[in-house]
N, C-alpha and C positions, 0 to 999 in steps of 0.2 A: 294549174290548179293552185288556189289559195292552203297555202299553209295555216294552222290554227292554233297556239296555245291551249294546253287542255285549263280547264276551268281550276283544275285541284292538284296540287303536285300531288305523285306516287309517295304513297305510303311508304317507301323503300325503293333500295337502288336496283331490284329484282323488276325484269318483264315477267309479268306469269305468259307459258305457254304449256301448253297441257298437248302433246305432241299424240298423244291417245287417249283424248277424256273415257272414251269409251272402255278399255281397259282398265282406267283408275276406278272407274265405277263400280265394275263388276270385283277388281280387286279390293276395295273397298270393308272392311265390317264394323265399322265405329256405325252407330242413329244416323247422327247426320255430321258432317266432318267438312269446311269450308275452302276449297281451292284459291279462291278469287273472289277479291273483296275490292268495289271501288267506293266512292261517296256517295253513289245513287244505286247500287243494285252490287249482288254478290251471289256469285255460283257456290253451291253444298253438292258434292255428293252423300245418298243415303242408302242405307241399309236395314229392310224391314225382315225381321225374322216370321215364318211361319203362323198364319194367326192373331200375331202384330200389328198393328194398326201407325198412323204418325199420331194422332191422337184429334180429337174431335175439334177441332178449331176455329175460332172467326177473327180478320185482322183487320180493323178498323181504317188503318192506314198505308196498307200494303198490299202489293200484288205479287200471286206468285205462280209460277209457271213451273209443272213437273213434266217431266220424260223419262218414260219408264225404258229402261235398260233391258231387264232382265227380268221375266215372273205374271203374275196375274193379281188382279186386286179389285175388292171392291170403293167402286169411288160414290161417296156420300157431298151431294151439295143440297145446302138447305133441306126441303124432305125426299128431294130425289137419290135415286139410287142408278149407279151404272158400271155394269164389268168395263176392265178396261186392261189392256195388255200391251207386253212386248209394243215399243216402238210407237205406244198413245200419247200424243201432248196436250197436258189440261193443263186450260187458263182458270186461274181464281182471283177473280177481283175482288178487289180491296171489301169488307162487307158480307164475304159471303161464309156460311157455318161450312165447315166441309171438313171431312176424312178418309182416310185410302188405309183400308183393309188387306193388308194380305192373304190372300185365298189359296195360294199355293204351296209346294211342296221344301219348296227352297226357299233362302233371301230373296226379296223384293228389293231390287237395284235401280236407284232414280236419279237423276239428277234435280237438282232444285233451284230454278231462278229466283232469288225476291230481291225485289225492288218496296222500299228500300231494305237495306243490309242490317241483319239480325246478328249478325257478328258482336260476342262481347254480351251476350248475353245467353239467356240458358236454350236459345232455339225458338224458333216463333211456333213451337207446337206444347202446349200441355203432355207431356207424357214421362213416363220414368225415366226415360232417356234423354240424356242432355245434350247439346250440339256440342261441337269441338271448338275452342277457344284457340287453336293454333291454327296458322297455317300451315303446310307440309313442307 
């Protein structure tokens, strides 16, 4: 097998490995707080209180993929509407208006693919809440 130089050096002399994303998730309470960041795409875990919504959004040039951890939630694309729980993976292509409601009793625990990386800004969602500008 061909070995391959990566495109971009590491942002630092740190490998992320996340040894129980799953655990960091759920431990998690920051909106959205950012694990792993590369030059094309960056992992957030998120935390939606009771109620809560990420905020009603459309991203022109981004795609982003959630996976719910922990909870229940309404998911708004464009004018649809769809429950969605524990252990659902929704794709949002770049273009599309969408938001995920908290419908249940507790934090709404997700993780958050986007490609590309929203890092270093205030979060790719409109809401009161701001993403985490640190790594951990």
């Amino acid at each position: 097998m061909r070995q391959t130089k990566a495109k971009h050096p590491r942002k630092t002399d740190d490998i992320p490995v996340s040894e129980n994303i799953i655990k960091a998730t759920k431990k998690n309470s920051a909106f959205r707080k950012t694990v792993a960041e590369g030059y094309i795409s960056e992992l957030a875990v998120m935390s939606v209180p009771p109620g809560n919504s990420i905020g009603r959004a459309v991203h022109d040039e981004a795609d982003e993929v959630l996976l719910i951890i922990r909870g229940k939630a309404n998911l708004s694309i464009g004018d649809r509407t769809k429950r969605v729980k524990r252990h659902d993976l929704i794709f949002i292509q770049s273009g599309e208006r969408h938001d995920l409601r908290n419908i249940g009793r507790k934090d709404l625990k997700l993780l958050c693919f986007c490609s590309p990386p929203s890092t270093g800004t205030t979060g790719m969602h409109k809401s009161s809440n701001k993403a985490s500008r640190s790594l951990p």
